[in-house]
C-alpha positions in Angstrom: 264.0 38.1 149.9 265.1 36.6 153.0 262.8 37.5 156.2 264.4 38.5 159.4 263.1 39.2 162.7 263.3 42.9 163.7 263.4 42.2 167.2 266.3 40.3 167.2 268.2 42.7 164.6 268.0 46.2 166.5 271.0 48.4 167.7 273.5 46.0 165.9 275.8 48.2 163.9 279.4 48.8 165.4 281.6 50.9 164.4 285.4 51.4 164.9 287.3 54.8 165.6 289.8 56.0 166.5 289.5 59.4 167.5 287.1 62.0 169.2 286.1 63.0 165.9 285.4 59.9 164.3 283.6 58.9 167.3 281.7 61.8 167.2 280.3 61.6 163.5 279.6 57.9 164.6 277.4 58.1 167.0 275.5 61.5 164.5 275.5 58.9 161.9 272.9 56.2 164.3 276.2 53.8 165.6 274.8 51.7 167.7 278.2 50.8 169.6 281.6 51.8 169.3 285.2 49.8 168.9 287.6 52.2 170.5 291.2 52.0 169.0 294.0 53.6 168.4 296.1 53.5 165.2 293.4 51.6 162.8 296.1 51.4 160.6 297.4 49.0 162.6 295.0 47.1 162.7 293.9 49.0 165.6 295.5 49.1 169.4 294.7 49.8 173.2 293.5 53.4 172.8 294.5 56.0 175.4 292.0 56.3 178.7 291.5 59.6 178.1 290.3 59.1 174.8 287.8 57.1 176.3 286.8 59.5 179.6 286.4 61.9 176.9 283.5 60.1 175.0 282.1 58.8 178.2 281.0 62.3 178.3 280.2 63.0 175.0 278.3 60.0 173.7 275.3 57.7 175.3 276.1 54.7 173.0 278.1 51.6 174.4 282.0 51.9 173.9 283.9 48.6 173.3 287.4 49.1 174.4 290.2 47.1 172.4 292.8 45.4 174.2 295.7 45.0 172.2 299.3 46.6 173.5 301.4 45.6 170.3 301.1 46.1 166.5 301.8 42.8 164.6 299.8 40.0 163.5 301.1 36.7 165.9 299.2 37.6 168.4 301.4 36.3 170.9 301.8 38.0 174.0 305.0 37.5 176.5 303.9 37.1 180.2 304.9 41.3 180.5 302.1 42.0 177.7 299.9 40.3 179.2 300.5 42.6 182.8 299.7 45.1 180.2 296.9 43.8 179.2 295.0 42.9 182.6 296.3 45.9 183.9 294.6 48.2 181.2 291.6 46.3 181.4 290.8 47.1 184.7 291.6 50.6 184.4 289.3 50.8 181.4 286.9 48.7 183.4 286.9 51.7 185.8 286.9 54.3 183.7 283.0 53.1 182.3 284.1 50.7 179.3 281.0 49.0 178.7 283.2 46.0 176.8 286.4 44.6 175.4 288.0 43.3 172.4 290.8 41.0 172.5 292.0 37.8 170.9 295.0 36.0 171.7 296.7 33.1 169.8 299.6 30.4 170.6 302.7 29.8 168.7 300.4 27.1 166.7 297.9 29.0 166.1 295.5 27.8 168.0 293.4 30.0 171.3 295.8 30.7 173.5 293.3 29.3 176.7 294.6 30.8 179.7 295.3 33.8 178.0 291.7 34.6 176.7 290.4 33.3 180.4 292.1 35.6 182.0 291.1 38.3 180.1 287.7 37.4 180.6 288.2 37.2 184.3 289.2 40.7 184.5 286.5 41.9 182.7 284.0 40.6 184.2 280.5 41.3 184.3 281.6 43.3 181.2 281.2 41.7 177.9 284.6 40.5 175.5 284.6 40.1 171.6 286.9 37.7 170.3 288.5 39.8 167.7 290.6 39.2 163.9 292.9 37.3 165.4 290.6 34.2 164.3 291.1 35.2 161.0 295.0 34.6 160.6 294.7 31.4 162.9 295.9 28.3 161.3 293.8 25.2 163.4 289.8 24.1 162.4 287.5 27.1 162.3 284.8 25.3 163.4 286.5 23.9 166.1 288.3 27.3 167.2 284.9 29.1 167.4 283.2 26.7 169.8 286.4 27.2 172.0 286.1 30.7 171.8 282.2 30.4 173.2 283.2 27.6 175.6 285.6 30.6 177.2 282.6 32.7 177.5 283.6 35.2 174.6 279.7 36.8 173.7 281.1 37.6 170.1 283.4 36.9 167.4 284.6 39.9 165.2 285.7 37.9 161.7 286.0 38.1 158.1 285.2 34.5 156.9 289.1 34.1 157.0 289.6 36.5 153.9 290.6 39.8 153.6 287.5 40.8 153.1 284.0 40.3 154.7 282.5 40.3 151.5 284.7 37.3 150.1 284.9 35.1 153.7 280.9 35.3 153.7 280.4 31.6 153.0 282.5 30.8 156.2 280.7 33.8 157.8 276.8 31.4 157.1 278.4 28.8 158.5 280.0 30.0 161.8 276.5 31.8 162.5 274.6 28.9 161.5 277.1 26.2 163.7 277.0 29.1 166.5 273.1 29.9 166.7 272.5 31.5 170.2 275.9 30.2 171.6 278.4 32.9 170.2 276.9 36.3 168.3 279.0 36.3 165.0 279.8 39.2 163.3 281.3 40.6 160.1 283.6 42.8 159.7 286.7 44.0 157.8 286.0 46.3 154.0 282.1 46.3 154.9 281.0 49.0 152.3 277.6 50.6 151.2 278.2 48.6 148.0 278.1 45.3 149.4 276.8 45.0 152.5 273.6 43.9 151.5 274.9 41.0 150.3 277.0 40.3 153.4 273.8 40.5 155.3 271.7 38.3 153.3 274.0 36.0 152.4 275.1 34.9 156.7 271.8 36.8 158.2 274.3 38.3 160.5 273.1 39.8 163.3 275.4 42.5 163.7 277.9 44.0 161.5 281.1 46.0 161.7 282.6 48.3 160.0 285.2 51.9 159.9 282.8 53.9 157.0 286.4 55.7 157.1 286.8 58.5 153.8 290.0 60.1 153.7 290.8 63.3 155.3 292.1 66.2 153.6 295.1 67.7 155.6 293.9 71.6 156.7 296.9 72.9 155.7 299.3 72.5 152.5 301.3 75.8 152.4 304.8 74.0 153.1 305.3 72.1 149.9 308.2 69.4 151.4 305.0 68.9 154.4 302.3 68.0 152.0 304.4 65.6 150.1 304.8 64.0 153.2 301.0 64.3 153.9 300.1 62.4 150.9 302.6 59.7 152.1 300.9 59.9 155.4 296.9 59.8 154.8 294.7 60.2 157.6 291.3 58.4 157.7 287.8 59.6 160.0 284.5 58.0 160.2 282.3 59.5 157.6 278.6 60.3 159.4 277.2 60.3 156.1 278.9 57.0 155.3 277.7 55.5 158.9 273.6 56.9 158.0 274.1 55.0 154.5 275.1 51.3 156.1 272.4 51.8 159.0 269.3 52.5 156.1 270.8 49.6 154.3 270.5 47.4 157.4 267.2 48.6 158.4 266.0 48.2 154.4 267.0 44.4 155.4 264.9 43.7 158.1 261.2 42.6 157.9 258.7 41.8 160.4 257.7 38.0 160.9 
């Protein structure tokens, strides 16, 4: 079994919510840090600054806040998105984010530079993760991820390019071992009890991400025309059960040197 240093591989489990109540069972189930969204569905979107006042009062762990105004997969963003952008950033730079997510790309799917950079300006001293967007980029992965560290990104959210964590894995090693202390790497995207192990062993990730969403059942089917509609519709909450299971399973993977 592969060895890992425990000091290095504490409070390293991230999870992304959407709502108080996903939030809360979270943080119950040991999160170390929080991805605050809207609409995960989507792929997730700038969430709403009183969802995260609200959990500033309600939770001690460190809330990343994701910057993205738009659903859609381009990444793009028109000079007027990008007011957006900055503009939210510094409110939820005032309102006690303790980080960002954000990730922007150009029509050739490459960084968008002066994008990302100003992004990072405006956050600063706070912390940005590079998010998804890396995964439906077209140019050299090993070239895109040293320009995401030479921006000053800290971390890159990914899932080896593949749908999945679980099957982008190789890529995952590599980008971690190509990386080392420049750029913390971490997996994310259908991270499950069933295979994270493997994820972990296989790139010796430092940190991991995932939703440990179950589905929700709707509190109330007495119209029969409104729960057809709900099973169309199917809401999704961080499971604190889910959240305890993937935190033992990291913990199992770590060994003293």
């Amino acid at each position: 079994m592969v060895l890992l240093n425990l000091k290095k591989y504490v409070d390293k489990m991230e999870i992304c919510v959407d709502s108080v109540e996903s939030a809360i069972n979270a943080f119950n189930g040991g999160a170390h840090r929080l991805e605050l969204c809207s609409a995960l569905s989507e792929g997730g979107l700038t969430p709403s600054l009183g969802l995260l006042k609200t959990l500033k009062t309600i939770v001690s762990i460190p809330i990343f806040v994701m910057l993205r105004p738009k659903c859609g997969y381009d990444f793009q963003y028109s000079d007027l998105d990008i007011r957006v952008i900055l503009k939210d950033c510094t409110l939820f730079k005032e309102a006690g984010a303790d980080g960002f997510v954000f990730g922007a790309l150009t029509s050739t799917g490459d960084i968008d530079i002066a994008t990302c950079a100003s992004v990072i300006l405006t956050a600063q001293p706070l912390p940005v993760t590079f998010h998804r967007a890396f995964d439906v980029a077209t140019q050299n992965p090993i070239k895109m991820v040293q320009k995401i560290a030479d921006l000053g990104f800290k971390r890159l959210l990914t899932s080896g390019r593949s749908p999945v964590a679980f099957d982008g894995r190789c890529l995952i090693k590599i980008l971690i071992e190509t990386m080392k202390d420049r750029l913390i790497i971490i997996p994310g995207a259908g991270i499950q009890v069933e295979n994270l192990k493997e994820i972990l062993v296989t790139t010796l990730a430092q940190e991991f991400h995932a939703s440990a969403k179950v589905l929700k059942p709707y509190s109330s089917r007495n119209n029969t025309k409104l729960y057809s509609i709900f099973k169309e519709d199917p809401i999704y909450i961080t499971d604190c059960d889910t959240v305890k299971k993937l935190l033992n399973i990291y913990k199992n993977n770590l060994k003293l040197e």
